[in-house]
C-alpha positions as CSV (number, residue, x, y, z in Angstrom):
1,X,-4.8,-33.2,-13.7
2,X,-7.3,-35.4,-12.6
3,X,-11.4,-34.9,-12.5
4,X,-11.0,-34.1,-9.1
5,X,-8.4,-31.5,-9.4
6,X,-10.7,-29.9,-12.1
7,X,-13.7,-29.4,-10.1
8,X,-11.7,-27.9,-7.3
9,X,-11.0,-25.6,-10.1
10,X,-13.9,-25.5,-11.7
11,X,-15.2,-24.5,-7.8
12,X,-12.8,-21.4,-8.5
13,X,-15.5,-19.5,-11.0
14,X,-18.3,-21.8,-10.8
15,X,-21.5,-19.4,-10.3
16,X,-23.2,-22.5,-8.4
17,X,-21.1,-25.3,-6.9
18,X,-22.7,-28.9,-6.8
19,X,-22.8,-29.7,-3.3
20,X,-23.7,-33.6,-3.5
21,X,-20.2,-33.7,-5.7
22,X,-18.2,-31.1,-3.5
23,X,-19.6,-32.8,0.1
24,X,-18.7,-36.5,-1.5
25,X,-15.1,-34.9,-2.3
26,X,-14.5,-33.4,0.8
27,X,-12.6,-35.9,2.0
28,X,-10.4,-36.5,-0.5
29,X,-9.2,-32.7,-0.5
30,X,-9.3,-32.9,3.4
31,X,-7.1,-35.8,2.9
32,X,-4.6,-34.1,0.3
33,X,-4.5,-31.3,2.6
34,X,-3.0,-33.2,5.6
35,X,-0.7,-35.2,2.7
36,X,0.7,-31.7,1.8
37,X,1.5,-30.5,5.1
38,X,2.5,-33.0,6.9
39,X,4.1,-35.7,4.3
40,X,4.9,-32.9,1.8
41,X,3.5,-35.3,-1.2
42,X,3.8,-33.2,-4.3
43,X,0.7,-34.4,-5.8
44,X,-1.2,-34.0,-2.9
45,X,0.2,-30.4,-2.9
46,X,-0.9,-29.5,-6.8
47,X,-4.5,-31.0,-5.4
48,X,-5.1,-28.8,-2.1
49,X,-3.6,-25.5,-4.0
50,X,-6.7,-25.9,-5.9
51,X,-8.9,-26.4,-3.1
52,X,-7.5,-23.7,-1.1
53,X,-7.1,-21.8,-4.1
54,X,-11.3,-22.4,-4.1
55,X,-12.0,-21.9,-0.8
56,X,-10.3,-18.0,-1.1
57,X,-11.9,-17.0,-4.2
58,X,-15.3,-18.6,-3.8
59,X,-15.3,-18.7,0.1
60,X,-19.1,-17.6,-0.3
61,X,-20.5,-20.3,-2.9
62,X,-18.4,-23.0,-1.1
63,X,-19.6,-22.4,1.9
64,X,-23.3,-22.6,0.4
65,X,-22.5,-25.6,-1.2
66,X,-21.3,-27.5,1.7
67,X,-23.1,-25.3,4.7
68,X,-21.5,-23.2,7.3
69,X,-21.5,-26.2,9.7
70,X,-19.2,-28.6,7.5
71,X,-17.0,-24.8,6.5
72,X,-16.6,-24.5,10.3
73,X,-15.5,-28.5,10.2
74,X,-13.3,-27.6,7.1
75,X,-11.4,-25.2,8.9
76,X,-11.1,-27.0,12.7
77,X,-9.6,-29.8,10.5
78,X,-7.2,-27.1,9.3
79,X,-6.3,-25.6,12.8
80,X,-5.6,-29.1,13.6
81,X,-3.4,-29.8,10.6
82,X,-1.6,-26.7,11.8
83,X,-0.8,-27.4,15.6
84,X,0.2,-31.0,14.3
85,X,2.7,-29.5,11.4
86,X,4.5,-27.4,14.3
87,X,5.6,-31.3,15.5
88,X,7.1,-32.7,12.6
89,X,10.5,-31.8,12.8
90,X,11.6,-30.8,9.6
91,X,15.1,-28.9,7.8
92,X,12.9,-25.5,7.6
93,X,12.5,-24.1,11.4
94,X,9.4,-22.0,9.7
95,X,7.8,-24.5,7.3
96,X,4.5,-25.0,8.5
97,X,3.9,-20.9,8.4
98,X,2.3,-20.6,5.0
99,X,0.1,-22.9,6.1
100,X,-0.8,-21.4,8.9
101,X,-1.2,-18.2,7.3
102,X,-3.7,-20.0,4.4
103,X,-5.7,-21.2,7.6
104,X,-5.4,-17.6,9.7
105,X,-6.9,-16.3,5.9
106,X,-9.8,-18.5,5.5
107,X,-11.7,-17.6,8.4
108,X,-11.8,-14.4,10.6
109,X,-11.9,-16.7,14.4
110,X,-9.1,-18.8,13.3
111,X,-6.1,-17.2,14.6
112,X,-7.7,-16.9,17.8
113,X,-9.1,-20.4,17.5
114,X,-5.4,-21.3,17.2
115,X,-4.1,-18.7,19.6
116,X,-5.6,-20.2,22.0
117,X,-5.2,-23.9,21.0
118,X,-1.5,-23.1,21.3
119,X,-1.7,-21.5,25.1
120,X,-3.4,-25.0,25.8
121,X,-1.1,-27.0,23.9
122,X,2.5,-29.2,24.6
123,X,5.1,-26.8,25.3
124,X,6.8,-28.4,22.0
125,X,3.9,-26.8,20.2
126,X,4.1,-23.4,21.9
127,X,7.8,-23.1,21.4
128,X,7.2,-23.7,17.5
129,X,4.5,-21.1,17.7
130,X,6.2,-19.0,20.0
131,X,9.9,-18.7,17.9
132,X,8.1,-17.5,14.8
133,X,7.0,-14.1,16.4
134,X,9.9,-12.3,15.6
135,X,9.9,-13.5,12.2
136,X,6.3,-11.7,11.9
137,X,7.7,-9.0,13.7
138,X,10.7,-8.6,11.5
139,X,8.3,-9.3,8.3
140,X,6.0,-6.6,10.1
141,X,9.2,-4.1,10.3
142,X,9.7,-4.5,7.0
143,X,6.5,-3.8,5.3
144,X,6.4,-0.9,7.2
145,X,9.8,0.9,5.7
């Protein structure tokens, strides 16, 4: 694991998170992020579990660290990576939906930040979105029994 894998970590339980160090890694984990979803680079994928893993169980101190303008910017990138996964064609017809889960559960306005992103979208991105329903209506069904 490297240093920066430990202080996405570390950002995990950390009472007060260093925001020079977290806004000068930013990019990196941004950049992991779009390795793991879209180039499905196993490292990449170890490094943004972290910061995901971060970002849910210290949403508050992160977004402290890094201000709610640049957490907004953190998850527009992610609503981006989302809509751009739904185009890589792929063996999986529902790959990109964990991620898109992660992304719905980071932020309370995201799924209808990406609701509506699909509506305005390529039609190759609302029939990704759009085939999936009945697997959350299905997964829905399920949980209910």
């Amino acid at each position: 694991m490297s240093g920066r894998d430990k202080f996405a970590t570390d950002c995990k339980y950390a009472e007060e998170i260093q925001p020079q160090l977290l806004q000068y890694l930013l990019p990196f984990y941004l950049k992991c992020v779009r390795e793991c979803v879209l180039e499905e680079n196993p490292i990449a994928r170890d490094v943004c579990w972290e910061f995901n893993t971060a970002l849910f169980g210290n949403k508050k101190r992160i977004i402290n660290a890094v201000g709610i303008k640049n957490y907004q910017d953190i998850m527009s990138c992610y609503i981006e990576l989302v809509l751009e996964s739904m185009t890589v064609k792929r063996n999986e017809i529902l790959y990109w939906v964990p991620f898109f889960n992660t992304t719905v559960a980071l932020a309370e306005d995201n799924i209808k930040q990406i609701f509506s992103k699909v509506l305005q979208s390529t039609s190759e991105i609302k029939y990704a979105f759009f085939r999936t329903l009945p697997y959350y209506c299905l997964k829905k069904e399920i949980t209910c029994w």
